[in-house]
C-alpha positions in Angstrom: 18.5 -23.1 -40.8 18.7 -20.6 -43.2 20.8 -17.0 -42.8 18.6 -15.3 -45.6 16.7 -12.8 -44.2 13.8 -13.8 -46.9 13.8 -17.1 -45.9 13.2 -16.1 -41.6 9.9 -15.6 -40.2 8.9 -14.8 -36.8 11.0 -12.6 -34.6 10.3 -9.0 -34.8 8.5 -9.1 -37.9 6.2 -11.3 -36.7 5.5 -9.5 -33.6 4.9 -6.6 -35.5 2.0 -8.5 -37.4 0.9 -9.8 -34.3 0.3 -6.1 -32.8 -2.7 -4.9 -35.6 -4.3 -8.5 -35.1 -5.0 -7.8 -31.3 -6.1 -4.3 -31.6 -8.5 -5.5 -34.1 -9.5 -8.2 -31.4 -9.9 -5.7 -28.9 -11.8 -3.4 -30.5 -14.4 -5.9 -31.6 -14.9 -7.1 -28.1 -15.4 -3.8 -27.1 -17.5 -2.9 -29.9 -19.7 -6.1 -29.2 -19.8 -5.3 -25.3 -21.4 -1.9 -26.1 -23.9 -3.6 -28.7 -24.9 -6.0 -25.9 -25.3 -2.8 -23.6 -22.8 -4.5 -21.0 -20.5 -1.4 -21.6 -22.8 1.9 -21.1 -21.8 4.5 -24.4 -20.7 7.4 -21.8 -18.3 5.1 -20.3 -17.1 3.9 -23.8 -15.9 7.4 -24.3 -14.0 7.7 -21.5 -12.7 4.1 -22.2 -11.9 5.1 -25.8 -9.6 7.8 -24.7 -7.3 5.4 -22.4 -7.2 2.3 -25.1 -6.2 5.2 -28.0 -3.6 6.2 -25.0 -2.2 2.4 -25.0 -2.6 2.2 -28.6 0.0 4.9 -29.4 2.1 3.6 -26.4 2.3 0.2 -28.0 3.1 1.5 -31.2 5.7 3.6 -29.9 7.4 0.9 -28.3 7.2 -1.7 -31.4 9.0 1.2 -33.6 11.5 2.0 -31.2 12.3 -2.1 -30.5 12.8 -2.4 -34.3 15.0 0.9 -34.6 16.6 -0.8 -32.1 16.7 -4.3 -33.8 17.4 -2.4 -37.2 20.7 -1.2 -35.8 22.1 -4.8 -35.4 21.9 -5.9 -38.7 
């Protein structure tokens, strides 16, 4: 196993990629459930509000887990 930084994947890094992937996910299930009129559009707004909410939570924490991580190296 390799020590270059370069040469590593996962870890962090690919957590990081990971994150965008499942908001993407997410947001097309949603989007589908509203075409498909399972999700009313008033509640979708009041929906929308809480999964921005979790959004910037989950960003916050990825950021500070890599300042974190950063630290170390």
């Amino acid at each position: 196993m390799s020590n270059d930084p370069e040469q590593r994947t996962g870890g962090l890094g690919g957590t990081v990629r990971l994150i965008p992937v499942f908001a993407i996910l997410a947001l097309a299930l949603l989007a589908a459930l509203v075409v498909l009129d399972v999700i009313p559009r008033e509640q979708l707004a009041e929906w929308g509000t809480k999964i921005g909410l979790l959004a910037a939570i989950a960003v916050a924490a990825v950021v500070g887990i890599a300042a974190m991580m950063g630290g170390r190296r």
